[in-house]
C-alpha positions as CSV (number, residue, x, y, z in Angstrom):
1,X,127.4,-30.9,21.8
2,X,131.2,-29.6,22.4
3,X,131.7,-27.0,24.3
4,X,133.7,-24.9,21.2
5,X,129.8,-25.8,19.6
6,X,127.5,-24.2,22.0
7,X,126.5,-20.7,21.5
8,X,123.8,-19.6,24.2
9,X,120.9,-17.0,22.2
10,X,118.9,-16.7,24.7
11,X,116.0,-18.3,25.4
12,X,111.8,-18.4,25.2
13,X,111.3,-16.2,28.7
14,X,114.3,-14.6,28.8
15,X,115.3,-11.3,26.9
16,X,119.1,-11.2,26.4
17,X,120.8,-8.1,25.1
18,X,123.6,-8.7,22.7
19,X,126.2,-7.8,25.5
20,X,125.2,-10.3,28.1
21,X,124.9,-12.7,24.9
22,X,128.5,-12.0,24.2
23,X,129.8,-12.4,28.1
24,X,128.1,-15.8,28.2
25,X,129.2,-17.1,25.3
26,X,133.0,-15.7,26.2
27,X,132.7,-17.3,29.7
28,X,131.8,-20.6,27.7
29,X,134.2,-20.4,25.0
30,X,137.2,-19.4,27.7
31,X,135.8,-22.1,30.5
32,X,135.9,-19.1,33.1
33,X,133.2,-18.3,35.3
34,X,130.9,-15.4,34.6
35,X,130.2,-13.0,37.5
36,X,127.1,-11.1,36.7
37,X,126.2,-8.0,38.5
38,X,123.2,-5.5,38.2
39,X,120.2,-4.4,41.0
40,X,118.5,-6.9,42.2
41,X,115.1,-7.9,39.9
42,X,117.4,-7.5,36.9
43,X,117.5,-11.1,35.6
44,X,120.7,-12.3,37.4
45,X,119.1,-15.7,38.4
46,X,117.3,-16.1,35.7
47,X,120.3,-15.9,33.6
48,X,121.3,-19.0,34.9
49,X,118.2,-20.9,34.2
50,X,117.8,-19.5,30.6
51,X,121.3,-21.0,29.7
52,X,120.4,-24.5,31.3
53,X,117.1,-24.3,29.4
54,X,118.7,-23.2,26.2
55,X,121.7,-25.9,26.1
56,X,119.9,-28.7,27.7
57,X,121.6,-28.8,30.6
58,X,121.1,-29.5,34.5
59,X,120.8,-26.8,36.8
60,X,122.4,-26.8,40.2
61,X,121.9,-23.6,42.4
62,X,124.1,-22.9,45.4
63,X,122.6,-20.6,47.2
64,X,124.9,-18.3,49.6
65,X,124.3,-16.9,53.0
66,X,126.0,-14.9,55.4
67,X,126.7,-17.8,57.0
68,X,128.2,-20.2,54.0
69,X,131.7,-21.1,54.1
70,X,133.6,-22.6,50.7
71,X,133.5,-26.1,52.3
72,X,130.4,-26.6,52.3
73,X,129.9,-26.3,48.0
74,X,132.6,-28.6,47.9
75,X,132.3,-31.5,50.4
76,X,130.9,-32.4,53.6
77,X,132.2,-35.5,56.0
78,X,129.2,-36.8,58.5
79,X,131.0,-38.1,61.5
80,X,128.1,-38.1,63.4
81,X,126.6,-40.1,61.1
82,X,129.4,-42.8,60.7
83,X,129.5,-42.3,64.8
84,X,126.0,-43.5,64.9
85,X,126.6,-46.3,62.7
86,X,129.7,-47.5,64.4
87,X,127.6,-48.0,68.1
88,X,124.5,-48.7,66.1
89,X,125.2,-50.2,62.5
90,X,126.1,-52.9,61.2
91,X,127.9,-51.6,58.3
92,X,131.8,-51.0,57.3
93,X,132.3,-47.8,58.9
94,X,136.3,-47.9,58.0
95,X,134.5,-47.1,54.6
96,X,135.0,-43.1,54.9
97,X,134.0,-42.7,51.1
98,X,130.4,-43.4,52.3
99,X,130.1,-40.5,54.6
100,X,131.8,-37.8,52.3
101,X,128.3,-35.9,50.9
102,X,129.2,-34.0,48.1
103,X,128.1,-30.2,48.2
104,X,126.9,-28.4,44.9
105,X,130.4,-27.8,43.2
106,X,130.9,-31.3,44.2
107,X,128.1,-32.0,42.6
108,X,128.8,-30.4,39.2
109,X,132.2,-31.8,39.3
110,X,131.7,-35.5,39.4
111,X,127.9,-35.0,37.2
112,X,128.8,-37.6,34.0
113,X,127.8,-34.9,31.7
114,X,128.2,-30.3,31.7
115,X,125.9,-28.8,33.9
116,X,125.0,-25.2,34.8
117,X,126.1,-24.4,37.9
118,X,125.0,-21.1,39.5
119,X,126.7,-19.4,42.9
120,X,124.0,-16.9,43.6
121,X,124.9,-13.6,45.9
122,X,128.3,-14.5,46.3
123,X,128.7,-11.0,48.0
124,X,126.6,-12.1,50.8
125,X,129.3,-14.3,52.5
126,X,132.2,-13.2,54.4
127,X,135.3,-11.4,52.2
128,X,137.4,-14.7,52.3
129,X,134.6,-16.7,50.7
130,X,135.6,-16.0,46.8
131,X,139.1,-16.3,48.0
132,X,138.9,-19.7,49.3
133,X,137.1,-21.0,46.1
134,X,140.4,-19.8,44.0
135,X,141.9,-22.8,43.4
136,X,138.6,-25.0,42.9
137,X,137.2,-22.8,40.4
138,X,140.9,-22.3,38.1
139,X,142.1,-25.8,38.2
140,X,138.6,-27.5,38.9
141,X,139.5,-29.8,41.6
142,X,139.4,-30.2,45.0
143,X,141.2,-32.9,47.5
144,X,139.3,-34.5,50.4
145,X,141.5,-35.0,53.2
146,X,139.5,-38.0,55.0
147,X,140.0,-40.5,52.2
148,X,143.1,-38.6,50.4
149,X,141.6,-38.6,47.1
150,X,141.7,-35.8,44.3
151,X,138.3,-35.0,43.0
152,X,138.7,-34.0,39.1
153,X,135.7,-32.1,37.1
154,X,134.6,-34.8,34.4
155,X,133.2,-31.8,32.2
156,X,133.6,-28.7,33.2
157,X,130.5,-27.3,34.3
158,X,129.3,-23.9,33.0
159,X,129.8,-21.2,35.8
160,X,127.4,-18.4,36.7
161,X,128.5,-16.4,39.9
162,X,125.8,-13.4,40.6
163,X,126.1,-10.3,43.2
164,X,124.3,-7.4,44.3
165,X,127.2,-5.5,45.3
166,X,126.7,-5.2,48.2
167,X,130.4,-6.1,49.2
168,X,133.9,-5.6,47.1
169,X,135.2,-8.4,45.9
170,X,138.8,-9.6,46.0
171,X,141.1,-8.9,42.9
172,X,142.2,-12.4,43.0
173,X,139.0,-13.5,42.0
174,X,137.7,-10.8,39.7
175,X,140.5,-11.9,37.8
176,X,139.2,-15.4,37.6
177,X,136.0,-14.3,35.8
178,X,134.4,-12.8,32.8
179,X,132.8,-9.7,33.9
180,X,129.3,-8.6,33.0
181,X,127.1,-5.6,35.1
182,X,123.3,-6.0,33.7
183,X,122.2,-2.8,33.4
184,X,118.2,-1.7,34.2
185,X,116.2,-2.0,31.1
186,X,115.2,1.2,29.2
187,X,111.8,1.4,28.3
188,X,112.0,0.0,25.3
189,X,113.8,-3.2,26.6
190,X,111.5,-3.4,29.8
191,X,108.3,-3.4,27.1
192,X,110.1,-6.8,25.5
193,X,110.4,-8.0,29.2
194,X,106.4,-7.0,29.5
195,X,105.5,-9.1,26.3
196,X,107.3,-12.4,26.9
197,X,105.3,-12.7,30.1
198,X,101.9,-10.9,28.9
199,X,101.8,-11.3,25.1
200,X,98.2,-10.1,25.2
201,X,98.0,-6.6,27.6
202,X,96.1,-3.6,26.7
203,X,98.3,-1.0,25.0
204,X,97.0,1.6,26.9
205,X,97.1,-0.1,30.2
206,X,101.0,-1.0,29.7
207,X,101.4,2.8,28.3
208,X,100.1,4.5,31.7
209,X,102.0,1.7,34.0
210,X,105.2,2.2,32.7
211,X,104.5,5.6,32.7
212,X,104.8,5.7,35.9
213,X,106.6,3.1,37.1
214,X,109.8,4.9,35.3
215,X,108.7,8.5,36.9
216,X,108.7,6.5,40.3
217,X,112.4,5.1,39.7
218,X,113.4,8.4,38.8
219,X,112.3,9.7,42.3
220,X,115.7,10.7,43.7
221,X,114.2,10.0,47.3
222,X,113.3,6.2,46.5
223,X,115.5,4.3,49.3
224,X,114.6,0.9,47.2
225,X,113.8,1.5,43.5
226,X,110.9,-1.0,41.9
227,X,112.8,-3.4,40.1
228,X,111.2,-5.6,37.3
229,X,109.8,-8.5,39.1
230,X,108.2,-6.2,41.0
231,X,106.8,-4.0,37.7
232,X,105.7,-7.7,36.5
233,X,103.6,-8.5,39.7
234,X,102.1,-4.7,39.8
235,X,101.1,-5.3,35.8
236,X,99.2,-8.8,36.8
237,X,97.4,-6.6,40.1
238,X,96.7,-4.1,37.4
239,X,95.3,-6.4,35.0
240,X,92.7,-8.4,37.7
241,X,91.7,-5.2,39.2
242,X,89.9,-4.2,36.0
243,X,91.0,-0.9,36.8
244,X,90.3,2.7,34.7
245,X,93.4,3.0,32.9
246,X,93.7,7.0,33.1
247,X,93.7,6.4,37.1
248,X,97.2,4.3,36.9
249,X,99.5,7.9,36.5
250,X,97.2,9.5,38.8
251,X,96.4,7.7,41.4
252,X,99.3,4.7,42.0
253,X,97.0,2.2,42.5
254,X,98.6,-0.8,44.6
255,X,102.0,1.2,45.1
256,X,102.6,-1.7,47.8
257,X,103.4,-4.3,44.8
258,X,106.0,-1.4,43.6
259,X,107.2,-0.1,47.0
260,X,108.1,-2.3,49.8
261,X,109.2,0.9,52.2
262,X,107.0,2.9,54.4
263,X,109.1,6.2,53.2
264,X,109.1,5.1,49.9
265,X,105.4,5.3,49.6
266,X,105.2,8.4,51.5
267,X,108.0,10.0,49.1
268,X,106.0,9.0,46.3
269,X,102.8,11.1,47.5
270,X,104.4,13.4,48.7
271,X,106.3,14.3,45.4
272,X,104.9,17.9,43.3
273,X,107.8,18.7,41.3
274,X,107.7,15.5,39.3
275,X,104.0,16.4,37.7
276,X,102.0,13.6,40.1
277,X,98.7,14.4,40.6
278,X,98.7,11.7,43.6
279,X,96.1,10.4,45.9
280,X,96.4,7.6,48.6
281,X,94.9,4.5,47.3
């Protein structure tokens, strides 16, 4: 399949709205990364695998820390290794090539055919991290000093870059990108979310959950809102409990599957203008 050919439609366990839909397919159709932003537990990861799944292709996941520097997705040269083998080997260690390990953009760069490759929480490395990737990501190459060779994408590989926001990023490399923020699902789009992973929950049960898993989110004291993964796993504690439904609103059941923060929880009780008739679980 060309790459003017693919269109990405989502896929079986992923609900796409017709915006992120359009960004994707406009990252594709330009061959410019997409940087995805949005809370986290909004599907930013999941994006990535969805369009692997959907076009067939490989997935390779960089994963970024505070402690990641650009090198390290583009090559990596083991001189201890090649030390080792020069006192203890009996191999050509004037071969350099052998010791250059390829890091993920590597990776996707020399793969023989397009692969997905996704750069996930770019924001939680230092502020010169996007900046040092400029050139890689435009011209798709990178040179490697030790054996002065030009490494050269043989298909361009699909780009996802995801971030929390929790730091600004340069203009440089906002420029770079197709832009897409993933907004929280309303309840409408949430219920889709529901159904693709529980096709068969009780009306009622999903009515009362969501309920008040949206009253919670609107709780202007929440430090760390519920996010949908975290609706998902409280829906599947729900549904094992065998619990009365018309206690769910009431009562909060489990509110540690929703709220991960001492305060939170406390808020939550302690809330009266919202309408809760709250207990402790």
């Amino acid at each position: 399949m060309s790459e003017n050919q693919m269109k990405f439609t989502g896929s079986a366990d992923y609900v796409v709205t017709k915006e992120l839909m359009n960004a994707v397919n406009v990252s594709i159709a330009l061959q410019k990364p997409l940087l995805i932003k949005g809370e986290p537990g909004t599907g930013k990861t999941m994006l990535a695998e969805s369009i692997s799944q959907a076009l067939g292709m490989n997935l390779l996941i960089w994963n970024i820390k505070s402690t990641t520097k650009a090198q390290e997705g583009l090559y990596v040269y083991d001189t201890v290794q090649r030390l080792y083998d020069s006192q203890f080997g009996e191999g050509d260690v004037s071969d350099i090539s052998q010791y250059i390990k390829m890091g993920k953009l590597g990776e996707a760069f020399t793969a023989d055919q397009q692969v997905v490759l996704l750069i996930d929480e770019i924001d939680k490395a230092d502020l010169e991290f996007p900046n040092d990737l400029l050139w890689e990501l435009d011209k798709m190459e990178f040179y490697i000093n030790e054996t002065k060779e030009t490494v050269r994408t043989k298909s361009r590989p699909i780009v996802i870059i995801t971030s929390n926001a929790e730091k600004e990023l340069p203009d440089a490399f906002l420029r770079r990108c197709i832009f897409h923020y993933i907004e929280f699902p309303d309840r409408d789009k949430m219920e889709e979310i529901v159904r693709v992973h529980f096709d068969d929950i009780d009306r009622k049960l999903l009515d009362q959950a969501m309920e008040a898993f949206y009253k919670i989110r609107d709780m202007r004291d929440i430090q760390k809102k519920p996010s949908t993964s975290e609706l998902l796993d409280w829906l599947q504690a729900l549904m094992l409990s065998g619990i009365e439904v018309e206690r769910i609103v009431r009562e909060i059941p489990y509110a540690g599957v929703l709220l991960k923060k001492n305060q939170d929880i406390d808020t939550m009780y302690e809330v009266k203008e919202k309408g809760y008739s709250l207990k402790r679980w």
